[in-house]
Backbone as a ProteinNet text record, in pm:
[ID]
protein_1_A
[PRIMARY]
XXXXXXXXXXXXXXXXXXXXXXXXXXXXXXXXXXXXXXXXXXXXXXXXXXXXXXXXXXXXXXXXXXXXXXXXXXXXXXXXXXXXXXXXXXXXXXXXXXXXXXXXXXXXXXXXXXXXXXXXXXXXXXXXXXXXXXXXXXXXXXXXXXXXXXXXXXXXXXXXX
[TERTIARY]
-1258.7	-1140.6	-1113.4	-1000.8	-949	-824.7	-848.5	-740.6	-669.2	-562.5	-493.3	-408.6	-389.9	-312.9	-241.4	-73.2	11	69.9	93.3	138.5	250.7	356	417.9	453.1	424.3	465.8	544.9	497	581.2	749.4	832.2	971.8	950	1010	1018.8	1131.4	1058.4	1223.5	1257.1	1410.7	1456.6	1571.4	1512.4	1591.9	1533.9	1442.8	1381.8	1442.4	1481.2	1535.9	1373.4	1281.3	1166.9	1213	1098.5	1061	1041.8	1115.5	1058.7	897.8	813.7	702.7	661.4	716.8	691.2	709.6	810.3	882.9	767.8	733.2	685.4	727.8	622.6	680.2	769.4	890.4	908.3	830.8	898.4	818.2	802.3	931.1	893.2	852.9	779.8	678.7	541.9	579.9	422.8	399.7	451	488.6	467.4	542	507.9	390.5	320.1	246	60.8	91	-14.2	18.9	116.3	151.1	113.5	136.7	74.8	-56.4	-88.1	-244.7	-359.2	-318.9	-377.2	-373.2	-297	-267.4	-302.9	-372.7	-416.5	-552.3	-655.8	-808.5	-823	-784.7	-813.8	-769.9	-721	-621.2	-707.6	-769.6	-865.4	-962.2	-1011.7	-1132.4	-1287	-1384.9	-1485	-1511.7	-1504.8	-1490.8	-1407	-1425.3	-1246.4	-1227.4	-1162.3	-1123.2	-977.2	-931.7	-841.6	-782.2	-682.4	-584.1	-440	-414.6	-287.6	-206	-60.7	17.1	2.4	0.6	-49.9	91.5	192.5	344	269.8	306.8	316.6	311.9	411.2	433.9	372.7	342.2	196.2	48.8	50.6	-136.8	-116.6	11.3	-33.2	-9.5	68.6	8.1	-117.4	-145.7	-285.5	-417.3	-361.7	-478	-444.5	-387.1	-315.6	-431.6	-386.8	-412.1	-567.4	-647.1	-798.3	-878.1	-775.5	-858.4	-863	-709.7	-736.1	-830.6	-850.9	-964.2	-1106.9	-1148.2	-1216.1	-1309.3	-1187.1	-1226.3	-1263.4	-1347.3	-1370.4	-1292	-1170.2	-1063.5	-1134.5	-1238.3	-1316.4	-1324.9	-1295.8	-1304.9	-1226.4	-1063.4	-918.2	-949.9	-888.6	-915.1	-755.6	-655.9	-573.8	-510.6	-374.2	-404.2	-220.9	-224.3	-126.2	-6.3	-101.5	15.1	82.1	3.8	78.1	223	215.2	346.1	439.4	494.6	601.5	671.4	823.4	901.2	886.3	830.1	829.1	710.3	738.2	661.7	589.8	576	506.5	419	432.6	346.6	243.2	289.7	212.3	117.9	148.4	56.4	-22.6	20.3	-105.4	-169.5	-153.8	-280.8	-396.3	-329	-365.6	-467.1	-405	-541.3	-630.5	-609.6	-695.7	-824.7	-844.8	-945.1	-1094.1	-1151.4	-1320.8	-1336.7	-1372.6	-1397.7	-1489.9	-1567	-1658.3	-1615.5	-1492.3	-1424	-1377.9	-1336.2	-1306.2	-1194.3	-1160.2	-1041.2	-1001.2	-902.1	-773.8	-662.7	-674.6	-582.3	-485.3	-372	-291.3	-229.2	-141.2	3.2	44.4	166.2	293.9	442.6	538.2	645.5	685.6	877.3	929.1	983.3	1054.3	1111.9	972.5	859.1	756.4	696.9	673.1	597.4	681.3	780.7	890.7	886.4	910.5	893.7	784	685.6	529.7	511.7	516	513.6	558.5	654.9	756.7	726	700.7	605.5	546.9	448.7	255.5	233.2	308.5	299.6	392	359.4	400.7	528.3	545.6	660.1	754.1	899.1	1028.3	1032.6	999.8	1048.8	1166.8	1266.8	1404.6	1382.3	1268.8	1261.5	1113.5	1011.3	938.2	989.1	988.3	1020.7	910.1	931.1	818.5	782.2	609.9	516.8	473.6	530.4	526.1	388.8	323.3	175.5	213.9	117	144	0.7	-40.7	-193.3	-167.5	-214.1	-221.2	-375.6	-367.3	-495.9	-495	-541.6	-591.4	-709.3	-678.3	-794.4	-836.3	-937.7	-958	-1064.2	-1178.5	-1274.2	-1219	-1155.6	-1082.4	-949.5	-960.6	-802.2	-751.2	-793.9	-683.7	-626.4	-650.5	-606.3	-549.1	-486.6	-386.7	-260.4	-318.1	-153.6	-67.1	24.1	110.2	-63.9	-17.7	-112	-65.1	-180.7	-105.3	-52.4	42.8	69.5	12	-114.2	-153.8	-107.7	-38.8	6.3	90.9	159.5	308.5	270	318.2	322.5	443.3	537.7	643.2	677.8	671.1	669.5	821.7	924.3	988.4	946.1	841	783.7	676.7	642.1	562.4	607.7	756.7	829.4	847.7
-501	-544.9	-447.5	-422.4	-325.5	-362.9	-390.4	-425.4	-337.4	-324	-265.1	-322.2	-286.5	-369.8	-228.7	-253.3	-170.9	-218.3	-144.6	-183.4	-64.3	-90.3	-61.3	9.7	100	155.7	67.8	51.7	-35	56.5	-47.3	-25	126.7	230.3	374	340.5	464.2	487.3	623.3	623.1	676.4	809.1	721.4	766.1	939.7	982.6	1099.4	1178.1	1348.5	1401.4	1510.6	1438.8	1433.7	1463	1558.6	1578.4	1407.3	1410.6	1301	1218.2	1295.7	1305	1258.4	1286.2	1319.3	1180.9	1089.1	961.1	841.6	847.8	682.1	553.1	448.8	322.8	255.1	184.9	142.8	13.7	-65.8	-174.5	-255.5	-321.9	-390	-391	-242.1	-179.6	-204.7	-233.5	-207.7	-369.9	-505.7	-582.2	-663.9	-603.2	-665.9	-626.8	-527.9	-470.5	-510.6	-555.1	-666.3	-814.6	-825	-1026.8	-1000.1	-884.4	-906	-881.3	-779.8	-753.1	-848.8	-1004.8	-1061.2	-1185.7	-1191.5	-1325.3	-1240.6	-1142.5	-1087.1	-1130.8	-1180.6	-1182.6	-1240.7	-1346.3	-1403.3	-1387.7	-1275.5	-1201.1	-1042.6	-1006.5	-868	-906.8	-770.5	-811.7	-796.8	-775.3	-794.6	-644.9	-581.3	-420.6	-324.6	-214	-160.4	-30.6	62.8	182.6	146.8	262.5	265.5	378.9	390.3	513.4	499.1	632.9	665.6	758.3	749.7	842.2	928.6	1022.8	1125.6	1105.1	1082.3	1064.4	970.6	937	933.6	758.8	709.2	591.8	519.8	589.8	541.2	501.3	612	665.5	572.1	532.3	428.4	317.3	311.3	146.7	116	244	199	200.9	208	234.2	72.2	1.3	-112.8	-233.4	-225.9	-287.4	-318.1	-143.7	-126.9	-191.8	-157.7	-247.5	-409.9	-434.1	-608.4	-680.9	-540.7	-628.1	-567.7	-527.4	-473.9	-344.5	-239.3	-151.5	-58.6	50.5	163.2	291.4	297.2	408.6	508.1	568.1	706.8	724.5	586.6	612.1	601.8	582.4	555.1	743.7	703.9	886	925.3	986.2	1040.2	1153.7	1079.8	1186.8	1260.2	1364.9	1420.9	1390.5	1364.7	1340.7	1247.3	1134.4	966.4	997	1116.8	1100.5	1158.9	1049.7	1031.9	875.7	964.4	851.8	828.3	864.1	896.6	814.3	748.3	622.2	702.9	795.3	848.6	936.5	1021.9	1078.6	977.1	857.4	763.8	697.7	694.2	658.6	761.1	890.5	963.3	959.5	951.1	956.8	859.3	756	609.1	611.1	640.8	678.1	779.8	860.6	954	915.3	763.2	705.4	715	757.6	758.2	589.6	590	427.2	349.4	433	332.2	240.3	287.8	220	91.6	-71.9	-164.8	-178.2	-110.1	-217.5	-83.5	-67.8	54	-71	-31.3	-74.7	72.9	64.6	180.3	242.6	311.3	255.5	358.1	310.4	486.1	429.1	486.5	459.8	444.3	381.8	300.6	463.3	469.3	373.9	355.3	463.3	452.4	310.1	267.2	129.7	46.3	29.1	-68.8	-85.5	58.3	70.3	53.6	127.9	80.7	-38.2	-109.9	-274.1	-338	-290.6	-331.8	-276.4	-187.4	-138.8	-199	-246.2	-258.5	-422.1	-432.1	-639.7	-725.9	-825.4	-901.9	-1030.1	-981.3	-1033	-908.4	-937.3	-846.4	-848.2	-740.1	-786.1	-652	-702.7	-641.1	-479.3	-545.1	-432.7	-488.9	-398.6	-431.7	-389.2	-467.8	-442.3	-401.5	-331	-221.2	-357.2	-311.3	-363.1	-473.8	-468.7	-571.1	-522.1	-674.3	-650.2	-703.5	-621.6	-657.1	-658.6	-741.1	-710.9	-754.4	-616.6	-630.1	-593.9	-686.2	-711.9	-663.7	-561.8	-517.3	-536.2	-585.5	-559.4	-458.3	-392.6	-270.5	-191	-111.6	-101.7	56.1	82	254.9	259.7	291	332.3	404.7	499.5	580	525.2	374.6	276.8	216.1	215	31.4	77.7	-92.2	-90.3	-229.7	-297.9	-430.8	-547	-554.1	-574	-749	-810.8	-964.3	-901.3	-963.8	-978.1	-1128.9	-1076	-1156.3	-1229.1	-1152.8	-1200.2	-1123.5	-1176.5	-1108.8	-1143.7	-1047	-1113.4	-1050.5	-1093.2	-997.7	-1033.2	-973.6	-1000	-1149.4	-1138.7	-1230.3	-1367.7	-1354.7	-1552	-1597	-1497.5	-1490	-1532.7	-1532.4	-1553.3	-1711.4
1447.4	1374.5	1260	1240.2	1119.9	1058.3	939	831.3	758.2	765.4	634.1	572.2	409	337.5	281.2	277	281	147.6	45.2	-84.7	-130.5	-163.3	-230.7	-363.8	-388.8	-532.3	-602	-789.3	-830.2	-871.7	-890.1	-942.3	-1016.7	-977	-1092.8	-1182.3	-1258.8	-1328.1	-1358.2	-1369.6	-1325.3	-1438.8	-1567.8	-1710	-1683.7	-1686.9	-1756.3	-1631.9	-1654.7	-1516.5	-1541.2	-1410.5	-1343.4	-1218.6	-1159.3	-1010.4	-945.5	-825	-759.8	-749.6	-777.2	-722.5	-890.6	-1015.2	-1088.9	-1167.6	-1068.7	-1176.3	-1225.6	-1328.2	-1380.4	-1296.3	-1314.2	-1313.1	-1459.9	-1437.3	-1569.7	-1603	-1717.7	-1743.8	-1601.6	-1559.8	-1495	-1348.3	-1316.7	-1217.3	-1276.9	-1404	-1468.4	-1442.7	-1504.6	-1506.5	-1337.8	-1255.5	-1092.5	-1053.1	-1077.4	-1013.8	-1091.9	-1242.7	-1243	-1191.2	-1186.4	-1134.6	-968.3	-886.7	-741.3	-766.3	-852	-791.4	-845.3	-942	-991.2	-916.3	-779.5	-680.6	-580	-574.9	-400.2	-370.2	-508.7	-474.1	-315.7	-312.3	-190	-55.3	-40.4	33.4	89.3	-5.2	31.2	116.8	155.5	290.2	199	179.7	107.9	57.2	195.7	175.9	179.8	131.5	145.7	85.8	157.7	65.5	-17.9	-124.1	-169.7	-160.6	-66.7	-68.4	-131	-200.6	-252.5	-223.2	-213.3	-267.8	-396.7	-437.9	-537.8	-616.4	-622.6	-682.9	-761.2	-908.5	-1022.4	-1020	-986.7	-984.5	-863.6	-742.4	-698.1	-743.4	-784.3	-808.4	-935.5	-1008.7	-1170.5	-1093.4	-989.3	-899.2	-871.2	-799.1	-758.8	-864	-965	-1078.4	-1164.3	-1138.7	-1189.9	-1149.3	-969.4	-854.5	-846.9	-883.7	-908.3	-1029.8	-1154.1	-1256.1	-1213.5	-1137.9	-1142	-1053	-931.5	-839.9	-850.1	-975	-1002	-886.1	-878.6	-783.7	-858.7	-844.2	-925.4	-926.9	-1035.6	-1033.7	-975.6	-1017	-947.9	-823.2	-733.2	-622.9	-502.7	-543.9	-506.4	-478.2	-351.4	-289.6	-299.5	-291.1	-377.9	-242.5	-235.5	-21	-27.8	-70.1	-43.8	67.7	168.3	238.6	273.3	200.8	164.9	100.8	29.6	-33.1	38	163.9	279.4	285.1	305.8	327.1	505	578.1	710.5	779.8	828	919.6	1011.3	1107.6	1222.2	1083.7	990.6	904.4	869.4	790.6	759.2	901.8	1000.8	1087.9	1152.4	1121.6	1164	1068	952.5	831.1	829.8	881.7	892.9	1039.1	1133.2	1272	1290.1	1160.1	1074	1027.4	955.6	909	994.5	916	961.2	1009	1149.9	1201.2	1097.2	1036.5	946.7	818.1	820.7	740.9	807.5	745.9	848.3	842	666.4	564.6	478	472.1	371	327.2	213.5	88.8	59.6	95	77	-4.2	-117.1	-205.8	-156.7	-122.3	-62.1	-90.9	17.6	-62.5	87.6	26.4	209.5	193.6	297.4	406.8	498.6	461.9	524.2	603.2	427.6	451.7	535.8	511	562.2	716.1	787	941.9	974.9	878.3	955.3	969.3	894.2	873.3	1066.6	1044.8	1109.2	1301.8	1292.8	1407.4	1445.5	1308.8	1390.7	1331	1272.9	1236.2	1305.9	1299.8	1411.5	1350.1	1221.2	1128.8	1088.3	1132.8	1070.2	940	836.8	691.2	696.2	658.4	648.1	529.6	423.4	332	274.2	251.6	180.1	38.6	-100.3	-224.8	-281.8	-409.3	-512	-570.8	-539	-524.2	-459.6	-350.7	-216.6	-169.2	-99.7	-5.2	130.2	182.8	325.5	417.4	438.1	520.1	643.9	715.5	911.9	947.2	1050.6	1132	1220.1	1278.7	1422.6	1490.9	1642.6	1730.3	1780.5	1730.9	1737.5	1672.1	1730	1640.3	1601.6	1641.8	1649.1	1581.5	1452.8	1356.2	1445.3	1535.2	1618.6	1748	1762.5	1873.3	1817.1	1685.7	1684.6	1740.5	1752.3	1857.7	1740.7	1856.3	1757.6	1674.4	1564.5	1530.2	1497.7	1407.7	1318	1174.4	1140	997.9	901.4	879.9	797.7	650.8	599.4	405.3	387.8	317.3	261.3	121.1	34.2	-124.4	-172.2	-238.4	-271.4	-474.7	-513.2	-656.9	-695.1	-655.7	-685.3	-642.4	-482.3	-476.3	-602.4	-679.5	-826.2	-886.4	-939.1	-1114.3	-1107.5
[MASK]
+++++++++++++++++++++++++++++++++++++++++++++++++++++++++++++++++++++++++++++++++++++++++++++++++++++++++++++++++++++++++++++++++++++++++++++++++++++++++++++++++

């Protein structure tokens, strides 16, 4: 069995004229992105890597996400090529994973997440929103075999407020 949980970069912004790659989260990226990652405990698998998008307002998601589930920042691996809007990129990175892994915790950006979702879970979400969760279940002891998988949890910051 192999899990992944697909997360969302929180809300950027957009004031400062920054490289794409380069944009902050604003407040209320900062703001969603502790209110999801403080309602996911029971939702994670026991074990788990942490991968990121290297873009700015990723990598401070995923450093958000790590203090709240008490993951060790030092060890969120940091993957260049997460930073894709492109769904077939994101799934080769993803059937990339060393099998010994069971469980990847992700943060990237849509339209990526959105289609992947949408591919390999077994629920339509029209859009995943910044800092949306998404955990899929595969049967499968081989990341380079998933196929349609379950969609286990949805969390989306507005069923929060």
């Amino acid at each position: 069995m192999k899990n992944l949980i697909l997360i969302r970069h929180g809300k950027s912004n957009w004031d400062a004229p920054l490289r794409d790659i380069d944009r902050p989260l604003d407040q209320r990226g900062m703001k969603d992105a502790h209110l999801v990652s403080l309602s996911i405990l029971g939702f994670i698998p026991k074990t788990y890597v942490i991968w990121s998008s290297v873009a700015k307002r990723a990598s401070d998601t995923a450093l958000i996400f790590a203090q709240n589930i008490l993951y060790p920042i030092e060890c969120i691996d940091f993957k260049e090529g997460l930073y894709t809007f492109d769904e077939k990129q994101l799934e080769k990175i993803i059937k990339s994973c060393e099998n010994s892994f069971d469980s990847i915790i992700l943060f990237g950006h849509n339209a990526a997440i959105t289609n992947f979702v949408n591919k390999f879970g077994d629920v339509s979400i029209d859009n995943v929103p910044t800092s949306g969760f998404v955990a899929l279940e595969f049967d499968t002891e081989y990341w380079e075999e998933i196929k349609k998988g379950k969609t286990k949890k949805i969390i989306v910051p507005k069923d929060l407020k």
